[in-house]
N, C-alpha and C positions, 0 to 999 in steps of 0.2 A: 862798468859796461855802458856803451853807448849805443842807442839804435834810433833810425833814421828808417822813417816813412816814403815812400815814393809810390804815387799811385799809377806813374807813365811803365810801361811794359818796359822802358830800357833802363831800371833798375839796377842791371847789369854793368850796364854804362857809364851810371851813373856812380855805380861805388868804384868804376875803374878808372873814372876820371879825378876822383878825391887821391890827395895827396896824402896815403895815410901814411901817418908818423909810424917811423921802424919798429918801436914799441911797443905795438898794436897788432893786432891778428880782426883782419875785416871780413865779415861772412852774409853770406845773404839766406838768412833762415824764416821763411813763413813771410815771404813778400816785406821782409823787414832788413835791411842793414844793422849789423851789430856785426859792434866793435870792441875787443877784451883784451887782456894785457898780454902779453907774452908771455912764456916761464919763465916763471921763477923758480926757487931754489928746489923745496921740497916736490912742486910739481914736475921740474922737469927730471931731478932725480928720481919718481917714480916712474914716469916717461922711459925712461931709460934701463928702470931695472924691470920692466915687462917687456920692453924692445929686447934686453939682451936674452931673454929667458925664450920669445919667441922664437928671436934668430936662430937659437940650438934646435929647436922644435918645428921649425918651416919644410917644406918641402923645396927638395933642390934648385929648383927652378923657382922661388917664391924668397919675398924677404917682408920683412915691417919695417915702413919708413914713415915717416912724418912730414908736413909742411907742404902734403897734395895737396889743392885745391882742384874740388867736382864740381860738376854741373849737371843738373837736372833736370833736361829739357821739360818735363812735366808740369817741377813747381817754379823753375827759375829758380832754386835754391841753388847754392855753391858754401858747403860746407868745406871746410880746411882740418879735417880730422887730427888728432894729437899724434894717432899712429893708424897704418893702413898695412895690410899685409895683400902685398900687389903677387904678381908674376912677374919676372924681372924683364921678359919684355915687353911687358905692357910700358917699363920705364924708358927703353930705348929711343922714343918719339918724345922730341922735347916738346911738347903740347903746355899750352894754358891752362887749359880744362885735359881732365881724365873725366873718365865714365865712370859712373860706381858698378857698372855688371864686371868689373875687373875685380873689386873687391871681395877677398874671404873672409875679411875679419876688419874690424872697427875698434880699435880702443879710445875710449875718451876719458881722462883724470878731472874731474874733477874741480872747480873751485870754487870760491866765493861768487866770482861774478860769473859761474858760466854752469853752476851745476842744473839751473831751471830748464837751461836749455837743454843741455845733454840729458836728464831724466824725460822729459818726452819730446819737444818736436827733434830734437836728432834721434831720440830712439824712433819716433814713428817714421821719419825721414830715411833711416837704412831698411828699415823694414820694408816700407813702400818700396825703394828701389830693389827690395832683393838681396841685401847682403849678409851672408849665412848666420853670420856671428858677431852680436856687439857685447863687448867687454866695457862695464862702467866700473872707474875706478872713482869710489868717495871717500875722499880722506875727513871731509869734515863729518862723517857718520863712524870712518874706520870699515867699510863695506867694501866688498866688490861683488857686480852683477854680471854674470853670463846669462845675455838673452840671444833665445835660437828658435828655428823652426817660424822664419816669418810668410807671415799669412793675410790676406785681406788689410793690410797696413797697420800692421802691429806685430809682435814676437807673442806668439802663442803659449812657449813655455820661459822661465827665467829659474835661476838658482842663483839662490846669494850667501856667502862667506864674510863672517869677519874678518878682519884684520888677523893672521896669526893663522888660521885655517887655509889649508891650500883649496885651489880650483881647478874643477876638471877642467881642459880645454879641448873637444871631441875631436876628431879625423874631418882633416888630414894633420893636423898637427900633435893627435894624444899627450896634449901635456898636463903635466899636474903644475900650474903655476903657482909659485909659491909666497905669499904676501906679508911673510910676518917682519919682513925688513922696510915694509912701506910703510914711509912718515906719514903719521897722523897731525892733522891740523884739527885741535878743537876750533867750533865755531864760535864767533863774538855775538854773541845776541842770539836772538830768537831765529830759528831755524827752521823755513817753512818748506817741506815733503813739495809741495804742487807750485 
């Protein structure tokens, strides 16, 4: 992971004028640019088997798609979420930026270079803007967390499952997501929670 300080408000600007390599996935989290790899194997295959588990579970007019990029007028954040579960016309407007009050649900997998971020400033991040439901997927623990009921910039309640344990996913979706086919990636070294 890469991250880049910029203390000029056009931050924005600034990571849209960087030529990022295709590789890369560029996000503007907590007045910070950072930069992390793209998927790979076992990541985007989990990616994909909670997108397809969703899709059966969506409401009609609703899907989970990946590779939005939001914008936060608040914090000037611009998160690129792994999966987003829109309204399908919210997709219709080929737009730069989406708004996260579209958002019902947030999933983020997990990695080496990006789980610090997803454990809190993207969890406080959805929360602050509103968005019902984050699903963290951690493969280097073997966990998944459903955090909901967010409030004063935080998610008030969470429930966590192992790997192998299914997960309620509440209304409008009532799914029982099922996790025991998600690749685990032990971690290499010391593994720091915060």
């Amino acid at each position: 992971m890469i991250a880049v300080r910029h203390s000029d408000s056009s931050l924005s600007e600034l990571l849209h004028a960087f030529d990022v390599p295709d590789s890369l996935r560029a996000e503007i989290l907590g007045g910070v640019i950072v930069m992390s790899p793209l998927m790979r194997g076992r990541h985007a295959l989990t990616v994909d088997q909670v997108r397809r588990q969703l899709q059966a579970a969506c409401p009609a007019d609703h899907r989970p798609i990946g590779g939005i990029r939001y914008r936060c007028p608040a914090t000037g954040d611009e998160p690129i979420p792994d999966l987003t579960v829109v309204p399908d016309k919210a997709l219709d407007a080929d737009l730069r930026f989406h708004s996260m009050d579209i958002v019902e649900l947030v999933v983020e997998v997990g990695s080496e270079s990006s789980i610090r971020n997803d454990r809190e400033p993207k969890r406080l991040l959805y929360a602050s803007e509103g968005v019902p439901l984050y699903l963290l997927v951690d493969p280097l623990l073997a966990l998944v967390t459903l955090y909901t009921d967010p409030q004063h910039g935080d998610y008030l309640a969470h429930h966590t499952v192992t790997y192998g344990d299914p997960i309620t996913i509440p209304e409008p979706f009532g799914l029982r997501l099922e996790t025991a086919e998600f690749p685990a990636k032990p971690h290499r070294g010391r593994l720091r929670l915060s």
